[in-house]
KOLMI-349434 format. One record per residue (C-alpha): x, y, z. Coordinates in steps of 0.1 Angstrom, whole numbers, padded with zeros to 4 digits, always signed. Layout:
BEGIN
XYZ/...
***
This chain:
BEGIN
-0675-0234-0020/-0663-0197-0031/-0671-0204-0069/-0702-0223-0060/-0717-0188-0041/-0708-0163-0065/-0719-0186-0094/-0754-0184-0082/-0753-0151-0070/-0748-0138-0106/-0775-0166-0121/-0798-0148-0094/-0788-0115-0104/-0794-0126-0142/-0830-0142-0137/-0843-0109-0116/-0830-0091-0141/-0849-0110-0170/-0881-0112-0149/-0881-0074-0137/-0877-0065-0172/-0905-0086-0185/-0926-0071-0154/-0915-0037-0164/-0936-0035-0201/-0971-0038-0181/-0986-0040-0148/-1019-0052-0151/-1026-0050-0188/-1016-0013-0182/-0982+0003-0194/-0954+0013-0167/-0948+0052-0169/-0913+0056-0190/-0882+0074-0190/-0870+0090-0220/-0833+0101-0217/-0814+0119-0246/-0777+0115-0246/-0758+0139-0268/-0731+0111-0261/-0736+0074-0243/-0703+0060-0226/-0724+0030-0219/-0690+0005-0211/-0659+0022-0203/-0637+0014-0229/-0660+0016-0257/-0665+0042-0281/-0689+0073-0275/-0720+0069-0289/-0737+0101-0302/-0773+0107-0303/-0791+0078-0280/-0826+0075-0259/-0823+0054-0233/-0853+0044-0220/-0862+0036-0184/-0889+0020-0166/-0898+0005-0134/-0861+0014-0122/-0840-0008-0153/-0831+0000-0189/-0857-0014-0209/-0845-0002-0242/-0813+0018-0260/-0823+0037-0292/-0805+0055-0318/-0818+0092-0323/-0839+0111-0298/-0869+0094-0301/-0901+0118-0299/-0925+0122-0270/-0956+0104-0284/-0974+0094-0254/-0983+0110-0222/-0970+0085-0199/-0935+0091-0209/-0905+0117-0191/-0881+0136-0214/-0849+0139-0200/-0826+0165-0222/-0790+0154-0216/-0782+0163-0255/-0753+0183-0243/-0741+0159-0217/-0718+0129-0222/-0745+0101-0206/-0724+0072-0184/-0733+0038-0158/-0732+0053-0119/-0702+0050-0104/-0690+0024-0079/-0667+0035-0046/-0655+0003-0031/-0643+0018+0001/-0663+0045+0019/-0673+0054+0061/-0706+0068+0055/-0711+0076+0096/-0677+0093+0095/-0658+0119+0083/-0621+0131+0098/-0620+0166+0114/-0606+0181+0144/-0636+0167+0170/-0632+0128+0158/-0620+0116+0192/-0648+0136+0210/-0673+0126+0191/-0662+0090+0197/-0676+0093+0227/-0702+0120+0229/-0726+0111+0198/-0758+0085+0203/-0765+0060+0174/-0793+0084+0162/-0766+0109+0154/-0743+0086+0135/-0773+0071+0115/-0779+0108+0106/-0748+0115+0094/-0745+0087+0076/-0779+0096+0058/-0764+0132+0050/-0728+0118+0040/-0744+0092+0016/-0765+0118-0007/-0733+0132-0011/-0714+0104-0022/-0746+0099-0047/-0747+0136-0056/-0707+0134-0062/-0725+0101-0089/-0717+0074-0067/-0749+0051-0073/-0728+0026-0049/-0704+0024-0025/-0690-0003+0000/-0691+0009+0039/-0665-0009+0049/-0668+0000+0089/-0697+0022+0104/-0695+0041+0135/-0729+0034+0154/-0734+0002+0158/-0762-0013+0133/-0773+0018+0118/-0756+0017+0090/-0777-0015+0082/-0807+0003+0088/-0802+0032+0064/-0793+0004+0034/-0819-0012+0042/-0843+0021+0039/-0825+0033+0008/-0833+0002-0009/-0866+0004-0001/-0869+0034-0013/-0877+0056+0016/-0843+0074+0017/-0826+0090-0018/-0791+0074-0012/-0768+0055-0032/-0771+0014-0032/-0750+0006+0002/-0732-0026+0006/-0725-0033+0041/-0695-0045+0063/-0707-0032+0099/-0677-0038+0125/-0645-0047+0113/-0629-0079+0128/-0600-0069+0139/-0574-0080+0169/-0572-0069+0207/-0551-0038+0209/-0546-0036+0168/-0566-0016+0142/-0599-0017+0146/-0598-0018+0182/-0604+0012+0207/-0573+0032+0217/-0564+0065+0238/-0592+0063+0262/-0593+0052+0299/-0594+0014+0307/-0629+0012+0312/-0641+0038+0284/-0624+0016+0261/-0637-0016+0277/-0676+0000+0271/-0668+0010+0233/-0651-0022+0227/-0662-0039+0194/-0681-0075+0194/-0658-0085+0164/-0627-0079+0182/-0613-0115+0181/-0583-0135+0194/-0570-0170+0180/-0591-0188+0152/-0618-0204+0170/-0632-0165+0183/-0621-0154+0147/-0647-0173+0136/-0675-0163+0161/-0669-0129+0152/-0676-0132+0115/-0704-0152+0122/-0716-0128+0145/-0712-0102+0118/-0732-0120+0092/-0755-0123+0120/-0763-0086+0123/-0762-0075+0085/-0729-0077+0072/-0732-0076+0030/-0690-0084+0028/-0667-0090+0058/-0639-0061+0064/-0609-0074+0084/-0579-0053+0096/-0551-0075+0089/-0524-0053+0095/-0516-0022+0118/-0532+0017+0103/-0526+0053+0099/-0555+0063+0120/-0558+0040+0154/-0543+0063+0179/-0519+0034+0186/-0483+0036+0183/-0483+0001+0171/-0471+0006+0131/-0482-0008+0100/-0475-0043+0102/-0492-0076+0100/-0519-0082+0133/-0540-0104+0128/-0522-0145+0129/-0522-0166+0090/-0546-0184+0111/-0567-0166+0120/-0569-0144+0090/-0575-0183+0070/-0604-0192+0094/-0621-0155+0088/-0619-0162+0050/-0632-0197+0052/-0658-0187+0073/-0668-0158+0053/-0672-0178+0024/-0689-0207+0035/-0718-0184+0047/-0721-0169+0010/-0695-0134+0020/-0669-0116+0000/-0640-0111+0022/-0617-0079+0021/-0581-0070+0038/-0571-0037+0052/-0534-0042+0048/-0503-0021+0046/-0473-0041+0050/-0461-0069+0023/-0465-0090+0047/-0503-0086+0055/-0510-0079+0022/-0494-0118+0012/-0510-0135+0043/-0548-0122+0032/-0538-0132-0001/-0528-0169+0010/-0558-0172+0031/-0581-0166+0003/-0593-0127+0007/-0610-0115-0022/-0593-0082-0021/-0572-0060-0006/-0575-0021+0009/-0548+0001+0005/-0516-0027-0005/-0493+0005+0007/-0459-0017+0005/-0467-0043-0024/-0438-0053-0043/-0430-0078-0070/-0438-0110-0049/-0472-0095-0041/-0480-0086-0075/-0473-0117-0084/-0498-0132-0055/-0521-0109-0065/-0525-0122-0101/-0522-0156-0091/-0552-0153-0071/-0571-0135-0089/-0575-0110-0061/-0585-0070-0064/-0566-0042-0051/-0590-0013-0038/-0562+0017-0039/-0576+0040-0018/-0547+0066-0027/-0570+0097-0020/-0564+0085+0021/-0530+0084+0019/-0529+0118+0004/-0553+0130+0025/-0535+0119+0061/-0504+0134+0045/-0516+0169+0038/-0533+0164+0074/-0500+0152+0088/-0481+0179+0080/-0508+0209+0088/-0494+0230+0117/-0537+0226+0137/-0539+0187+0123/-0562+0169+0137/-0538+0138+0142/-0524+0126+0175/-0488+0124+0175/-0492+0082+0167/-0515+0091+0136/-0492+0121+0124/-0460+0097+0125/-0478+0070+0109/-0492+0095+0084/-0463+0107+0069/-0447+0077+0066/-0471+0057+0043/-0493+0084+0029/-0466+0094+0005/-0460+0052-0007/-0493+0050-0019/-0491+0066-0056/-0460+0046-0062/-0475+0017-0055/-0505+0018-0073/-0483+0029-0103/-0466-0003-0091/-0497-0025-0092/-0510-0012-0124/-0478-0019-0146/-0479-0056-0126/-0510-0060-0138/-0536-0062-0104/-0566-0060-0111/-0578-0025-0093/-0611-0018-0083/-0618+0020-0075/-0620+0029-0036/-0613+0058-0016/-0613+0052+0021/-0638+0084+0018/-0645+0099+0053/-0610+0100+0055/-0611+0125+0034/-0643+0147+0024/-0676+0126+0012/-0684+0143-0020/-0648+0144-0032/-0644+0110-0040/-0638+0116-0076/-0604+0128-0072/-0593+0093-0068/-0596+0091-0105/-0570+0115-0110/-0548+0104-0087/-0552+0071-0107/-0542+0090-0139/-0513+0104-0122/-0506+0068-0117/-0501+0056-0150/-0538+0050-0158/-0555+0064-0189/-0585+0077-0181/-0606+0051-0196/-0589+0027-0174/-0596+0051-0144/-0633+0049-0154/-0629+0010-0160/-0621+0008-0125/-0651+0026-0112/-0677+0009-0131/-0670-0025-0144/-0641-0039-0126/-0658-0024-0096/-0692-0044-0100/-0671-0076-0105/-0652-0069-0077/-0686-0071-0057/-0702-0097-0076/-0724-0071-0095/-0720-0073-0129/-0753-0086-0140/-0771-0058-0127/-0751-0024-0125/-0711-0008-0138/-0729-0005-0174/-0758+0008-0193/-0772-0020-0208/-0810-0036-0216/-0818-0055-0186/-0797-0038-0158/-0805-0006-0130/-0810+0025-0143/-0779+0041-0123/-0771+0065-0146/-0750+0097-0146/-0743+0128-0170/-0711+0152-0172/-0702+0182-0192/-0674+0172-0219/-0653+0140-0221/-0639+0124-0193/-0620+0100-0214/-0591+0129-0221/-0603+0150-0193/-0607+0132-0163/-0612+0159-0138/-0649+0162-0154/-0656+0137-0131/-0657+0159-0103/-0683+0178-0114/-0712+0158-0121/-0744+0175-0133/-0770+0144-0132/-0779+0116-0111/-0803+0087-0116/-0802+0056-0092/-0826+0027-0097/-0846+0049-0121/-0850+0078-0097/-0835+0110-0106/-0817+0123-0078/-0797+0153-0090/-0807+0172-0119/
***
């Protein structure tokens, strides 16, 4: 059934594309307004060469064409673009972001205090600075505010907001009293914030994916282990039953959903694994056996080292933010994570870039890359990860993760060359998504 769903979603993907860029020449009999963009140097698939001196045209939000040269302006419904001294890259991908969030000292507060309107706000603000940072998409894997985060994808992608292309989770399934669940409140504070997809035993595990899918979800999220940041003394460790993890993955799948793990412990990360999930977030304690697992399965790690880093330097600030169950927790794993992505990466797991962002600050998401470098990844690879292996990780490829005829115009520009300077990345000087500019 899992091959069967992402099969056609990619032959979907591919016959859209086709017909949107046949629709994209004319509209009746007349032409579509272009987009002329001069790259002094194309990245156009991470891995490949630079390519100097290319127009990329754009119209009706795809690449319709890639030419040599910089092609004059001869007609007057056509945009110049002058990136001849920028290097000229796909948009990248975070697979791991909390638009509606982002950690500071009034968290728990505002747990409590702030309407839906105001998380659906934030969110709004938070996501043009993911896309600003030259994130054209990123994964919200758990929204504060109920269903708002459904409504601002929806609005982005129909164009009424600037934002980057969203891919929903909503509410993470998670277990009574684990991660995922309310914690530190009184008994019937938490009782009123408690989660729909909080789920015990198989049978409820699947209502509450179900019910998920039912309100929006794009992907499923499930805690399967303990985290750093439920104010829960409860550690790190598997939560959820092999059970019920198998009957959230088989449920998730039979109703067309990717499935992904929050795990820490080896444990949690091996029972997602066995149960089918098609990733993993975080992997903190992977070892050799889960590599293994990993590879056999064909599974994708989403690193999200820039949390663990994050919660540490938080952990050990004399005014952190952290309750005494986070801090503990905090300074325990956040220091694991770089080893074990350098772990993962010589093991050969396929790694798809993620960040946990809104644990740490939305806009800064490109420092993930260089923690990835610091890893053991060239930064090819590190780009690799936030492009192509990204859009496969979400079932993407067909339309986004490179610049080719046929697929979105999510395009970005930086000074220099990433590829032996990857700290460029964090300072992005142009943004396209879907053919709109949106930072210039």
């Amino acid at each position: 059934m899992k091959s069967v769903f992402l099969k056609f979603g990619v032959t979907l993907a591919v016959s859209l594309g086709i017909a949107a860029t046949a629709f994209a020449q004319t509209q009746n009999g007349a032409p579509i307004p272009a987009t002329y963009i001069y790259a002094g140097n194309l990245i156009a698939k991470a891995g490949s060469p630079p390519m100097p001196r290319k127009t990329i045209v754009v119209q009706n939000g795809l690449i319709t064409e890639i030419k040599d040269g910089f092609v004059p302006n001869t007609a007057s419904n056509v945009t110049i673009i002058d990136l001849r001294d920028k290097t000229v890259m796909p948009g990248m991908i975070d697979s791991h972001v909390h638009l509606s969030h982002e950690r500071g000292a009034n968290s728990r507060l505002y747990t409590v205090t702030k309407e839906e309107s105001d998380w659906a706000f934030d969110a709004m603000v938070n996501a043009r600075k993911n896309l600003d940072a030259g994130f054209t998409t990123v994964v919200d894997l758990g929204a504060e505010g109920g269903h708002a985060i459904f409504a601002l994808r929806d609005n982005i992608a129909a164009g009424r907001i600037i934002g980057p292309r969203i891919i929903a989770a909503g509410d993470s399934i998670s277990a009574s009293g684990g991660h995922g669940d309310i914690h530190g409140y009184r008994d019937d504070v938490m009782h009123t914030l408690a989660s729909p997809a909080i789920c015990n035993g198989a049978d409820d595990c699947r209502r509450a994916t179900r019910q998920q899918i039912r309100a929006g979800a794009d992907i499923i999220k499930v805690t399967a282990t303990g985290g750093v940041l439920s104010n829960t003394a409860a550690g790190l460790g598997q939560q959820l039953f092999d059970d019920e993890l198998k009957a959230i993955a088989d449920t998730a799948h039979s109703m067309g959903r990717r499935v992904t793990a929050h795990a820490h412990s080896k444990e949690g990360v091996e029972a997602a694994l066995r149960a089918g999930f098609d990733s993993v977030e975080h992997g903190t304690y992977l070892d050799a056996a889960s590599i293994r697992l990993f590879r056999e399965r064909g599974a994708y790690l989403v690193p999200t080292v820039l949390a663990g880093v994050t919660v540490y330097e938080m952990a050990r600030n004399a005014n952190s933010p952290l309750t005494p169950p986070q801090r503990d927790k905090a300074l325990i794993a956040g220091p694991l994570m770089l080893d074990m992505l350098e772990r993962a990466h010589a093991g050969g797991v396929k790694v798809a870039f993620g960040t946990d962002t809104g644990v740490s600050l939305h806009g800064e998401n490109a420092r993930e890359l260089e923690l990835m470098v610091q890893a053991g990844f060239t930064p090819t690879e590190a780009l690799h990860a936030a492009t192509i292996d990204a859009a496969e990780h979400l079932g993407l490829s067909a339309q986004i993760g490179t610049i080719e005829v046929g697929k979105v115009a999510d395009i970005i520009a930086v000074e220099g060359d990433p590829t032996s300077d990857i700290s460029m990345m964090r300072h992005v000087k142009f943004v396209m998504a879907r053919g709109v500019v949106a930072r210039r």
